[in-house]
N, C-alpha and C positions, 0 to 999 in steps of 0.2 A: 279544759274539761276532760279529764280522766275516767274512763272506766273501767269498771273488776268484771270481766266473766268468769261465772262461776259453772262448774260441773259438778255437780253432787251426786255421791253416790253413798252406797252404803259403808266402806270401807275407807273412801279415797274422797278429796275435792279438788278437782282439777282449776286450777286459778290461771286466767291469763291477763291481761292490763294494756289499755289504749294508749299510743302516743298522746301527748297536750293536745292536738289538734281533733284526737280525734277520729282519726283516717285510719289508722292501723291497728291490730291488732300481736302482740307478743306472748309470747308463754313465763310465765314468771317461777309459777311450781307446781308441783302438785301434795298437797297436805295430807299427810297419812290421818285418819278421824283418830282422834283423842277419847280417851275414858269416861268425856263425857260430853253433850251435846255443849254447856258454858265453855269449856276449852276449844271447842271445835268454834265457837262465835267469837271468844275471846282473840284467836289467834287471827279470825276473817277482820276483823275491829282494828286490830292494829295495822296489819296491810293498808287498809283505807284511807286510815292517818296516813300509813308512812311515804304511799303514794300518790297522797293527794284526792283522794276520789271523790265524785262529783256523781256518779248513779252507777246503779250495779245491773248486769245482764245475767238472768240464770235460767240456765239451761234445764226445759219440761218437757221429761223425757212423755211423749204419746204414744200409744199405739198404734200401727203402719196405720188401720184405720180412722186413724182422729182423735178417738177417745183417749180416756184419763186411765190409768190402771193403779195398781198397788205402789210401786217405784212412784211415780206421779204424785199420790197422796204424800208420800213420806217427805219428799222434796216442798213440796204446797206447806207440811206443816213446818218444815225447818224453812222455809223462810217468811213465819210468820212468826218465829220466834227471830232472826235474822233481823228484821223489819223491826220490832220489839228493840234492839240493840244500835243500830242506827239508823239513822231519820233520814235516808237520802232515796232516790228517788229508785225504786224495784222494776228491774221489766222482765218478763219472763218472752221466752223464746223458744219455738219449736226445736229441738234439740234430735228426733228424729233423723237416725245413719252417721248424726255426726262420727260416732264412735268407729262405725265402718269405714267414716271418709278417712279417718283418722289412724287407722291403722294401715288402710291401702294405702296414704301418704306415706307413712314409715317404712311400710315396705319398699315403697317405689323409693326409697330412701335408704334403701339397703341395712335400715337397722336390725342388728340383732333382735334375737326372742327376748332377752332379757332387757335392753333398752327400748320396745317397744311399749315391754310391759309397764315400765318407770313412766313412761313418759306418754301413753295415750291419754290417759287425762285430762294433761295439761293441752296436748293440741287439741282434744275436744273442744276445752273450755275456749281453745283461741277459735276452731271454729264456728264457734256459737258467737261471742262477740266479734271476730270478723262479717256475721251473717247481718249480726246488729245494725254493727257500723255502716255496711253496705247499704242497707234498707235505709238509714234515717239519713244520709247521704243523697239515697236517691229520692223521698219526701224535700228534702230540700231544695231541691236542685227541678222538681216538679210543683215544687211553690212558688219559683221566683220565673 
């Protein structure tokens, strides 16, 4: 059971993908958006196949206080066209600092300005489904 976390943004989509079991989460890319929203689903579509995937994790960006704002909407309507394109199963995920955590990781990783830029995305997107994996992990583990 494979999963895609996704980070969407208006420019970029941060992708990262679970080991088979499950447990982990890795960074796989980050997809510069294409010309047009079909290219931007087209090229998520294939990942899917190509990795096997089994349900996807996407990251809803809130405001610090809870609510929904504008970023929020745009992400809610791309992945109902997403969902339109394949049938597996969507979970959305508070997404909230990841982007923060995600930079202060790189930093504390001594990466360049310019390799940070490349690549916060993508560790967003792993820590969104790392946050996934961890929670359904512990539902399980408080089921048995």
């Amino acid at each position: 059971m494979r999963c895609l976390g996704l980070d969407v943004g208006d420019r970029t989509i941060g992708v990262a993908v679970s080991d088979a079991m499950g447990v982990t989460a890795q960074g796989l890319t980050t997809l510069k958006r294409g010309p047009s929203l079909a290219h931007d689903l087209d090229r998520l579509v294939a990942l899917v196949k190509t990795h096997q995937i089994s349900e996807l994790v996407i990251g809803l960006p809130k405001n610090m206080d809870g609510t929904l704002g504008s970023q929020a909407e745009k992400v809610q309507e791309f992945i109902q066209h997403l969902r339109a394109k394949i049938h597996l199963p969507v979970h959305l995920w508070d997404e909230r600092l990841t982007t923060v955590a995600a930079h202060k990781a790189m930093l504390e990783a001594d990466l360049s300005r310019r390799r940070r830029k490349q690549a916060v995305d993508m560790v967003a997107a792993v820590l969104i489904l790392q946050g996934y994996l961890d929670w359904k992990s512990n539902q399980f583990q408080t089921f048995i």
